[in-house]
N, C-alpha and C positions, 0 to 999 in steps of 0.2 A: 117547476124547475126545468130550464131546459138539459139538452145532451150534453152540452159544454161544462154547466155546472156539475152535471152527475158524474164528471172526468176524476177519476182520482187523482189528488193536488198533487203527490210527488211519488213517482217510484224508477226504480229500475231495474228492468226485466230481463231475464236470458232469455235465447234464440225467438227473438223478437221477429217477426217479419214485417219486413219493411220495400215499403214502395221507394227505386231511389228514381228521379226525374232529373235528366241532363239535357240541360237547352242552352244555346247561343248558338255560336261562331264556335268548329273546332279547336280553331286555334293551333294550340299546345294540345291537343288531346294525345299525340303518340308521346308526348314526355306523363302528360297529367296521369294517365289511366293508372298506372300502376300505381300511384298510393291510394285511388280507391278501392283497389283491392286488395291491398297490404291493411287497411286500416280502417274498411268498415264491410267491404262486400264479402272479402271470407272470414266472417266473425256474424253475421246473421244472415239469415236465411231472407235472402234477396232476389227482386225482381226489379229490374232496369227498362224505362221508359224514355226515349230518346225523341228531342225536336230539333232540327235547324234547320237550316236552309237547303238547297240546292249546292245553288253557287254561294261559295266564303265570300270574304271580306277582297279576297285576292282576284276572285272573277273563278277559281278552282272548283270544279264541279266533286261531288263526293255521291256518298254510294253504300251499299250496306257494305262494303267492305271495309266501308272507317270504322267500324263497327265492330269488328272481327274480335277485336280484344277483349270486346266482353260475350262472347257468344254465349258462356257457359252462365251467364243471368240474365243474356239479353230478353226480354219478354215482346217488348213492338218500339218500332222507331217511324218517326215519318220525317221525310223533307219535301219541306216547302217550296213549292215555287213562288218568290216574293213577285213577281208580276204580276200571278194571279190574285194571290193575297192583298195586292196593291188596289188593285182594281174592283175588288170588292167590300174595301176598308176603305174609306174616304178617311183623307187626311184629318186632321185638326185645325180650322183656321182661326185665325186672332179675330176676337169681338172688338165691334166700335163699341165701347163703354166707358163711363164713368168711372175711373179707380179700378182699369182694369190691373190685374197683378202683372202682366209683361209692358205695362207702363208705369208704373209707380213704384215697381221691385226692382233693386238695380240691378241683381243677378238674373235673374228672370229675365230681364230686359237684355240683359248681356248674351245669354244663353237662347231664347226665342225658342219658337214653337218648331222650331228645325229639331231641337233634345228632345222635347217633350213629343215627335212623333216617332223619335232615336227609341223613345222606351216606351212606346205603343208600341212599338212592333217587338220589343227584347220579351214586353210579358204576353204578347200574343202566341209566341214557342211555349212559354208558361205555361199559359191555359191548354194550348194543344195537348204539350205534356200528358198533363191533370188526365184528360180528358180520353185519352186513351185507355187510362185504366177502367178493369171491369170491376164492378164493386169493391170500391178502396176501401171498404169498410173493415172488408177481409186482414187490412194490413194494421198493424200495431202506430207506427208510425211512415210516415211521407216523408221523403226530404229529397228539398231540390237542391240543387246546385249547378253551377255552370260549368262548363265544359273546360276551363281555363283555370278550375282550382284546384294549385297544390296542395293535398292533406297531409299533413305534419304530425299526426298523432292518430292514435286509433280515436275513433268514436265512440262515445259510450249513449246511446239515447236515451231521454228521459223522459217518460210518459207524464205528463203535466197540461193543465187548463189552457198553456198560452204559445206564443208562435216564438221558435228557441232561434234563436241566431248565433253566430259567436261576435268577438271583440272582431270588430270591422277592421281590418288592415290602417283605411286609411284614418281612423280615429274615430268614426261617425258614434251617433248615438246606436242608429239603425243601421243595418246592412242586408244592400240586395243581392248578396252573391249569395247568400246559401240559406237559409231555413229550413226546422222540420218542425214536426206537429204530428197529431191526431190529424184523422181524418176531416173530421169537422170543421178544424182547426186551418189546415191547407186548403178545404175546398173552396174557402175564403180567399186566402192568401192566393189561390192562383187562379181567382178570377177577377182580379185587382184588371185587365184588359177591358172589359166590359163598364169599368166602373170611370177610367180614366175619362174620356171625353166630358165627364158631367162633372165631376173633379174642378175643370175648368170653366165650363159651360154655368155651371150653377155656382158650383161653391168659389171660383175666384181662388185654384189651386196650383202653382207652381208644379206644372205635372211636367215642366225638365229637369228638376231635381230630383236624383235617383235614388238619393235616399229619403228624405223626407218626406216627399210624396207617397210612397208606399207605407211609412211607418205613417203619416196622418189615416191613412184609408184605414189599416188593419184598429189603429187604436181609438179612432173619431167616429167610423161610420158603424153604424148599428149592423150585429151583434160587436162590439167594444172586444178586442182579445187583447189582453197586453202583452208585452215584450218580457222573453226573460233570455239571459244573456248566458250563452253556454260556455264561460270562458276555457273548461276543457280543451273545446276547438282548436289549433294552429291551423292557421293556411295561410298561402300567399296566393296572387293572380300572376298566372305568367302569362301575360301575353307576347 
């Protein structure tokens, strides 16, 4: 039996500690930050792990003092310089093939490998994320989320075998704006980076689709973790 099965199927624990992971584009973070801490940072005993960029989406260079707001959980943050990142990550390029999926899929096709390197680099802060922590094993639960989401309710986490998401805004089955898990459970899910290029390469996967692609990876590729739907959850994305 591995780690994952010997997870207890359902419970939910007080003063959990929990790793939280906040990666993208700030964004909204001077509106967002405060219902993460109305609604789950001062309710468990938390540690905060921060990725983005340098420069935003605007060209706006940031700083540990975007940061300020959570001094009092911050634990480490890093930003990226995408130059360097860029240049030591080779893009994605399209296969000459038979029945490739960005010729025979009409979304796919629509959308090109311009998305699908959109979200190489969104779950590259991911895995950075992850990867900062010192033995996540330490933590009860992991949860990422992005820097651009409103929480609408408090959280309540629930120690369980499989990767928790809520009812996706925009109706998906999956959704990549936020997840949590067991340890074992995340260190999966946020090394979905590493796995993408062969996604493509081998299996013939729609890897500009943001939802689906991460829900085939977590639930298709060995160890198999399934989805369980936290509808608790509320949030919106303000971008």
């Amino acid at each position: 039996m591995d780690l994952i099965t010997k997870l207890t199927p359902f419970i939910l624990k007080n003063n959990m500690k929990v790793a939280v992971i906040l990666t993208g584009y700030l964004r909204t973070f001077n509106l967002t930050h405060y219902s993460f801490i109305d609604n789950f940072l001062n309710h468990y005993d938390c540690d905060v792990y921060c990725s983005s960029w340098i420069n935003q989406e605007n060209g706006h260079p940031i700083d540990e003092n975007s940061f300020s707001c959570l001094k009092k959980y911050l634990k480490s943050f890093k930003l990226n310089d995408y130059n360097k990142y860029h240049n030591t990550n080779p893009r994605i390029e399209k296969l000459d093939r038979a029945n490739d999926v960005f010729d025979i899929n009409p979304r796919a096709k629509q959308h090109g490998l311009y998305w699908g390197n959109r979200l190489l680099d969104q779950w590259y802060l991911v895995k950075d994320g992850y990867f900062q922590i010192n033995n996540p094993e330490k933590y009860d639960i992991i949860f990422r989320l992005r820097f651009d989401s409103l929480i609408n309710s408090k959280i309540i986490f629930q120690i369980n075998n499989y990767i928790n998401i809520p009812n996706d805004v925009g109706g998906w089955s999956f959704s990549d704006h936020m997840a949590y898990g067991s340890y074992i459970v995340m260190k999966k899910y946020c090394n979905l980076f590493d796995h993408i290029p062969n996604l493509y390469y081998k299996q013939n996967i729609d890897i500009s689709h943001a939802v689906d692609m991460p829900k085939y990876y977590m639930e298709k590729l060995s160890p198999s973790i399934s989805v369980n739907i936290d509808s608790n959850i509320k949030y919106l994305i303000l971008k």
